[in-house]
C-alpha positions in Angstrom: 112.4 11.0 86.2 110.1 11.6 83.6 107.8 14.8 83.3 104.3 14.6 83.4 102.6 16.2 80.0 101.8 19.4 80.2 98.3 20.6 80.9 96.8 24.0 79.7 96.9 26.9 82.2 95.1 29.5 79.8 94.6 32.8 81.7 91.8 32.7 80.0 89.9 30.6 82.5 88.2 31.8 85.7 90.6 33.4 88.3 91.4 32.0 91.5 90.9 34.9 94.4 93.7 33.6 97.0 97.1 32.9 96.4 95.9 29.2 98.5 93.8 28.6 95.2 96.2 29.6 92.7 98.6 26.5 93.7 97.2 24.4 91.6 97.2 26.5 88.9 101.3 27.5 89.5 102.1 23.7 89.4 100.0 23.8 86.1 101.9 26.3 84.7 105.0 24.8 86.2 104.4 21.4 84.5 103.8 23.1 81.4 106.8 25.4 80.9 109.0 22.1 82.9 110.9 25.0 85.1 110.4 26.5 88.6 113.2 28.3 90.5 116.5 29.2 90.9 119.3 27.8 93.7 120.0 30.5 96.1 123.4 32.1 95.3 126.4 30.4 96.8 127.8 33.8 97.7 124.3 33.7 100.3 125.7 33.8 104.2 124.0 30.7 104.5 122.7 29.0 101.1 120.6 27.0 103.0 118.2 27.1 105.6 115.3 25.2 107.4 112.5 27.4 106.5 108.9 25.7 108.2 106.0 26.5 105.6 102.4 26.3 106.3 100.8 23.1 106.5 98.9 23.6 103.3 102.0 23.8 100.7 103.4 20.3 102.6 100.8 18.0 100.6 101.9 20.1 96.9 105.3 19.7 97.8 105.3 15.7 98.7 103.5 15.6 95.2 105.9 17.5 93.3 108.6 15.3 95.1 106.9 12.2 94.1 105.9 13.2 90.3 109.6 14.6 90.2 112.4 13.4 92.9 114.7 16.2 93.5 117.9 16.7 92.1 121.6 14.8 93.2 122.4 17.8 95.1 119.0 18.2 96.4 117.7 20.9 94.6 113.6 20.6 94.4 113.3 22.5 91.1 115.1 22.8 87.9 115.0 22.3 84.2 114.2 19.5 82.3 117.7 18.4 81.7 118.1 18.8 85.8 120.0 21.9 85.4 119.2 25.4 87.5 116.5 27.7 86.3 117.6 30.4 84.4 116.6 33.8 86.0 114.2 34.6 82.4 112.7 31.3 82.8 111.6 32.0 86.5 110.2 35.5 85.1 108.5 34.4 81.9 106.5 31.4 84.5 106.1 34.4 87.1 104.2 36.5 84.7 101.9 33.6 83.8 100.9 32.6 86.9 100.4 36.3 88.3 98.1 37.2 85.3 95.8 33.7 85.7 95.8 34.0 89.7 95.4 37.8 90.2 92.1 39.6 89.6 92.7 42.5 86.5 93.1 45.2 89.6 95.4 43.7 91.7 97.3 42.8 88.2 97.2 47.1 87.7 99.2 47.2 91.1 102.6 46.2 92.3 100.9 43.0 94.3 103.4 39.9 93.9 105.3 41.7 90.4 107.8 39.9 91.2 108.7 36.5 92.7 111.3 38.0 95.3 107.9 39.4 97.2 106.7 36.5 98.0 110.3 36.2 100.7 109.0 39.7 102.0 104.8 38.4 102.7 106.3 35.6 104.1 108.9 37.3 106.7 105.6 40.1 107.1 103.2 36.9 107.8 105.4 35.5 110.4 106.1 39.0 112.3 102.4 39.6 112.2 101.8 35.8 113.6 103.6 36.8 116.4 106.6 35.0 115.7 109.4 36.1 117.6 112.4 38.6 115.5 114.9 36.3 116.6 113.5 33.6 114.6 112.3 35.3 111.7 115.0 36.7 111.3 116.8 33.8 110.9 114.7 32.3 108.7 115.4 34.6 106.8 118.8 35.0 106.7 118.7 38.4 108.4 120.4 39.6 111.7 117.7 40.7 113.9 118.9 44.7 113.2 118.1 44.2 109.6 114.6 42.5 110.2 113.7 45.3 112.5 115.2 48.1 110.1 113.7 46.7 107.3 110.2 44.9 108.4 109.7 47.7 111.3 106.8 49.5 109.3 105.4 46.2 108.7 104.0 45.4 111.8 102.0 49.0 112.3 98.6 49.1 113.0 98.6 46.1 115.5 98.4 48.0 118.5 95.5 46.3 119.5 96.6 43.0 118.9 99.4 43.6 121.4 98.0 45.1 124.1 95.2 42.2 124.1 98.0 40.1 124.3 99.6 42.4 127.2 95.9 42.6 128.8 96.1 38.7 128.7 99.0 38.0 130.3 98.2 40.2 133.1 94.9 38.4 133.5 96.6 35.6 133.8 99.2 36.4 136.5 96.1 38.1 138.3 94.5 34.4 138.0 97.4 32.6 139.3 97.5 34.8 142.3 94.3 33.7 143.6 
């Protein structure tokens, strides 16, 4: 299937303040450079996993689909020619769409530097969302010792989001009682 033409993503332009409004943007700069990512190694436990996103990248994604298919072997992104990404490719796109997305202090600090910290907000996002280890972790790819050994510090600072949800349970046994 034939690309669409490229349209300019100059960093140059006003700077979106959420990764949410940078999509656009990323599939501009996407569209432009005609690469996206890499396959996930075949030496991977499990190359492939059902992963659920949040609503919001669905409708991007069905677009992308339609404006590109997806590969014989099911791959969503790739070259032109419909080979894999190199890893340089991935990088040089990375670094474009972090400086047109990011504000010129979060650019100073390690914030996204590189595309494999987007796997670690994610896994963070879920454990802070409540969602149980168990399924993070395979989500992931993890066993659930390696989520907790790695993500444990993560999840600090949410006492109080616990022991509401403690409180509330409690409350609710107490209501059921009556």
């Amino acid at each position: 299937m034939a690309a669409a033409p490229p349209r300019s993503a100059s960093p140059a332009r006003s700077r979106p303040r959420s990764l949410s409004a940078a999509a656009p943007l990323f599939r501009a700069v996407v569209e432009k450079v005609h690469r996206d990512c890499v396959l996930p190694s075949p030496q991977a436990r499990r190359p492939v996993r059902k992963v659920p996103i949040p609503p919001e990248l669905v409708e991007p994604l069905r677009v992308h689909i339609a404006t590109f298919g997806v590969a014989p072997d099911g791959r969503l992104f790739r070259s032109e020619n419909g080979n894999p990404l190199q890893p340089s490719t991935w990088w040089q796109v990375w670094q474009k769409v972090r400086a047109a997305a990011l504000t010129p202090e979060q650019l100073a600090s390690p914030l996204l530097k590189r595309p494999y910290d987007l796997r670690h907000s994610g896994v963070t996002w879920r454990l802070n969302s409540g969602v149980p280890a168990t399924e993070v972790a395979a989500w992931a790819g993890h066993s659930v010792e390696v989520l907790t050994r790695i993500y444990a510090r993560c999840t600090t600072g949410l006492e109080d989001v616990w022991i509401s949800r403690m409180d509330g349970t409690l409350h609710l046994e107490d209501r059921e009682r009556r």
